[in-house]
C-alpha positions in Angstrom: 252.6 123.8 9.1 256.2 123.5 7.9 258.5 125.4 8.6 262.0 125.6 6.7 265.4 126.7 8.1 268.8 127.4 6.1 272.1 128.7 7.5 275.0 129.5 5.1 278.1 130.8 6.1 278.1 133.5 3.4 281.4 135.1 3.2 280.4 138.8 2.9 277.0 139.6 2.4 277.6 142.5 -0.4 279.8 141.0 -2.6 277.4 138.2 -2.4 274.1 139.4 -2.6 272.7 137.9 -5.6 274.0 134.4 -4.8 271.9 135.0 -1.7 268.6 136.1 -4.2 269.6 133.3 -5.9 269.5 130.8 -3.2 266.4 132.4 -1.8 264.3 132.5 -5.3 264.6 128.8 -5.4 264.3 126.9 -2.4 262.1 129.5 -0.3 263.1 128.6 3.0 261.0 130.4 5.5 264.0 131.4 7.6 267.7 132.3 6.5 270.7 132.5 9.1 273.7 133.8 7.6 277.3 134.2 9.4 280.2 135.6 8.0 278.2 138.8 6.6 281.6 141.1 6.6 279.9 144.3 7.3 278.6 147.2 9.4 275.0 147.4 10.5 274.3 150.2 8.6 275.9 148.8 5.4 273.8 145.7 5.3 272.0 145.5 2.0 268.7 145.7 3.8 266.2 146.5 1.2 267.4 144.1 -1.2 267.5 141.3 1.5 263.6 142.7 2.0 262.8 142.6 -1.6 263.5 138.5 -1.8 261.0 138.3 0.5 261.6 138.8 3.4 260.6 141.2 5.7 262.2 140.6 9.0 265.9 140.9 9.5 268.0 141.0 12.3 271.7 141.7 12.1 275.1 142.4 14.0 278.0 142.8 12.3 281.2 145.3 12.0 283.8 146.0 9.3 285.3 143.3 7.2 285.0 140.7 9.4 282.2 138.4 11.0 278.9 139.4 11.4 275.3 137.4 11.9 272.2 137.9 10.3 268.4 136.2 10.0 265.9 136.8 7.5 262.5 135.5 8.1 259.0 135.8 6.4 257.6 135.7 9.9 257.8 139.0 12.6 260.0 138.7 16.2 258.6 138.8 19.7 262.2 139.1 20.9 265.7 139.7 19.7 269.0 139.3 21.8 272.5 139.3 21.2 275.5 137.2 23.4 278.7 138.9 23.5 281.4 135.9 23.5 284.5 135.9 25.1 284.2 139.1 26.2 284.2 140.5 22.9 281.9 142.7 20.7 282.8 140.8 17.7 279.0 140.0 16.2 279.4 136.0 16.3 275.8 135.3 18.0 272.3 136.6 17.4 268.7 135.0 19.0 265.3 135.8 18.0 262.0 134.5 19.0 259.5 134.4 16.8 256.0 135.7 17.3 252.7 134.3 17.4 251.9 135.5 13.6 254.3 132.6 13.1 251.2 130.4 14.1 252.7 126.9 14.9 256.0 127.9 14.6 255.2 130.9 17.5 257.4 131.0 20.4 260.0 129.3 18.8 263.4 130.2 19.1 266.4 130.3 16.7 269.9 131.0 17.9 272.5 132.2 15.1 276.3 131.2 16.0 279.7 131.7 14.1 282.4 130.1 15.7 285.8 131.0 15.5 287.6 129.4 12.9 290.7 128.8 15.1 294.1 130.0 12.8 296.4 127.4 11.4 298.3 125.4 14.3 296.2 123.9 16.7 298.1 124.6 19.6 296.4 127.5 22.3 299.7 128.1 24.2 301.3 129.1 20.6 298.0 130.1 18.5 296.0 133.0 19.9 293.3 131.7 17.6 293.0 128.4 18.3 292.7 129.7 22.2 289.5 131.7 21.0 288.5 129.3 19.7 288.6 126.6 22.5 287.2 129.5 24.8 284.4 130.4 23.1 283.0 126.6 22.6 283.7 127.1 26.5 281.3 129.9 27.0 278.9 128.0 24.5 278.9 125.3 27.4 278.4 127.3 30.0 275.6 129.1 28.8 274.2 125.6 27.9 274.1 124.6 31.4 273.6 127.8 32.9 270.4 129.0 30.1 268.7 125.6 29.3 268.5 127.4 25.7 267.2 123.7 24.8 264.6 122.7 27.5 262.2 125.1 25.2 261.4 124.9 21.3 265.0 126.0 19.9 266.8 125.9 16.7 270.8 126.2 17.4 272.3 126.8 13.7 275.6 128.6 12.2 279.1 127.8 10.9 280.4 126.2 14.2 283.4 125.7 12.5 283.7 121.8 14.0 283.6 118.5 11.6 282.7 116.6 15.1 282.4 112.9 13.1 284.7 110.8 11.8 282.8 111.1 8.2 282.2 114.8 8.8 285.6 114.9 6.9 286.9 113.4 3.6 289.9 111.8 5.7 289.3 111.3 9.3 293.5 109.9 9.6 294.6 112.7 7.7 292.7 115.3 9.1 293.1 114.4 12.8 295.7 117.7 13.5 294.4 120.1 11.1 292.0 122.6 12.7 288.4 121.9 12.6 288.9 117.9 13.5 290.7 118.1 16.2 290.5 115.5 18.9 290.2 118.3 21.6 287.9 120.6 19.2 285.7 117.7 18.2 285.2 116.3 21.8 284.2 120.3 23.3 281.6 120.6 20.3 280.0 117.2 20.8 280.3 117.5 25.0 278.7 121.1 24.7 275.9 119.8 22.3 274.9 116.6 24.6 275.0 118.4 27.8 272.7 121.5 26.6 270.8 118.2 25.0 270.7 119.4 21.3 269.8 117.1 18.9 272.0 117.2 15.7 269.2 117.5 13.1 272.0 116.0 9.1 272.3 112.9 11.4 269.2 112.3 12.7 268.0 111.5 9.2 271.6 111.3 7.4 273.4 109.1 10.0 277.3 107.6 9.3 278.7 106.1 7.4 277.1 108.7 4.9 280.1 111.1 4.0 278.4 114.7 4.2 280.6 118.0 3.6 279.3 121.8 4.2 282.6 123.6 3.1 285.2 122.8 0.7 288.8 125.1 0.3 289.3 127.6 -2.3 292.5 126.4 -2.5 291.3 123.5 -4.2 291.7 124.1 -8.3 288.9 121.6 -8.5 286.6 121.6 -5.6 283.9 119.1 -7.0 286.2 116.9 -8.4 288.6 115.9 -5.3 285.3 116.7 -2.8 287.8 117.3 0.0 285.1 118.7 2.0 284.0 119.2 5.9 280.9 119.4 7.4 281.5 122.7 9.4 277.9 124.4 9.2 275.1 122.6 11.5 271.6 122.6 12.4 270.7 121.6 16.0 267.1 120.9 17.6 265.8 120.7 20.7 264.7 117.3 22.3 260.6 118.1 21.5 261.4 119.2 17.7 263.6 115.8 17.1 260.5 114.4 15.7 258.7 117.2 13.6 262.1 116.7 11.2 261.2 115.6 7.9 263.9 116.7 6.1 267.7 118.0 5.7 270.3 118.7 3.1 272.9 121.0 1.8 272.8 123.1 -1.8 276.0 121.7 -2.6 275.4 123.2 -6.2 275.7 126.6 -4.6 279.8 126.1 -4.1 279.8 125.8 -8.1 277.9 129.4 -8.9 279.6 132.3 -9.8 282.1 133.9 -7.1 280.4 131.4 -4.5 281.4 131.3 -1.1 283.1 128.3 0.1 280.4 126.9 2.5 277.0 125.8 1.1 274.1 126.0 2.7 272.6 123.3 4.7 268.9 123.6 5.1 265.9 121.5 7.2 262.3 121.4 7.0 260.3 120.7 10.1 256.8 119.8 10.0 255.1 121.8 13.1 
């Protein structure tokens, strides 16, 4: 069977609901992991995330800020939630899906939004960038400590990291703004070899190739100067490496209507 995966940093989940139809209608992915959903439990738009077509939804989210969701077409054996940093600020949700998801049973996909970090990429000046640092931390640790990856595991989300030198439009110029950092960039890649995940875009989409995920708002024309970063990844354990036949980001999504300013990077495994 194949099985499709999207995550998309969506940038509130209400204000952006039918860019999220939208999305949905045409590429059909079997599972959706958003971050960034900007509301309450109680004020997800549940039934209209149902009505797409999807059935099974997890989420964990609080007022106007964070929040993680997944959408699926296919029912949970398990759901779980990490609190990071020893804070209940709905950046991580797990879920493991069941055997009605025939091949695709006992797989399991972990949902992460990473701390953006602020502005100056200093932790002893920038509580934010020390979060940040921290939480990638913990991500380490629970990498060693769990395994999460010794099993058949998806690791997706905004991780807020452009770890490659053509993960960004100007690997010079961009070497002291947050997100490509030397000391961000080497605790993403150290935390992602040592748990031994597998970074599905360059498996397939190796460098030179310039690939982007997110591109400012502050730019007047986004598509035109494609200052972009690739900030939103899809990870697979060793055993899945080889069931990928496919991966991409809707760049086309960052040009709809009120879009948010990530695009959704999507990969289809073959199970």
């Amino acid at each position: 069977m194949q099985l499709t995966v999207s995550t998309w940093n969506i940038n509130s989940v209400r204000l952006r609901i039918d860019q999220v139809g939208r999305f949905l209608k045409e590429r059909r992915p079997d599972i959706l992991c958003l971050q960034e959903t900007k509301c309450p439990n109680d004020k997800l738009p549940l039934k209209d995330l149902q009505a797409f077509g999807y059935p099974f939804v997890v989420h964990m989210g609080q007022k106007g800020y964070n929040g993680v969701a997944i959408l699926s077409r296919y029912p949970f054996a398990e759901t779980s939630v990490m609190e990071m940093c020893g804070r209940q600020d709905a950046r991580h949700i797990t879920v493991t899906l069941s055997r009605e998801a025939k091949a695709a049973a006992g797989l399991t996909i972990h949902n992460f939004y990473v701390p953006a970090g602020g502005d100056i990429p200093d932790p002893e000046i920038n509580e934010k960038f020390r979060h940040k640092l921290d939480f990638m931390a913990e991500m380490r640790a629970w990498g060693s400590k769990a395994k999460p990856a010794a099993g058949p595991a998806i690791l997706v989300g905004d991780l807020n990291v452009a770890p490659l030198e053509h993960d960004v439009w100007s690997h010079k110029q961009l070497l002291d703004v947050v997100s490509h950092t030397p000391v961000e960039t080497q605790a993403l890649e150290e935390l992602r070899q040592e748990a031994e995940w597998i970074d599905a875009m360059r498996v397939l989409r190796p460098e030179p190739e310039k690939i982007y995920s997110w591109w400012s708002y502050r730019s007047p024309d986004w598509a035109a100067a494609d200052k972009g970063r690739r900030l939103d990844h899809i990870w697979l354990s060793k055993g899945l490496k080889d069931t990928l036949r496919a991966i991409d980001v809707t760049r086309d999504t960052r040009g709809w209507e009120r879009p948010s300013d990530h695009a959704p990077v999507t990969a289809v495994l073959e199970l």
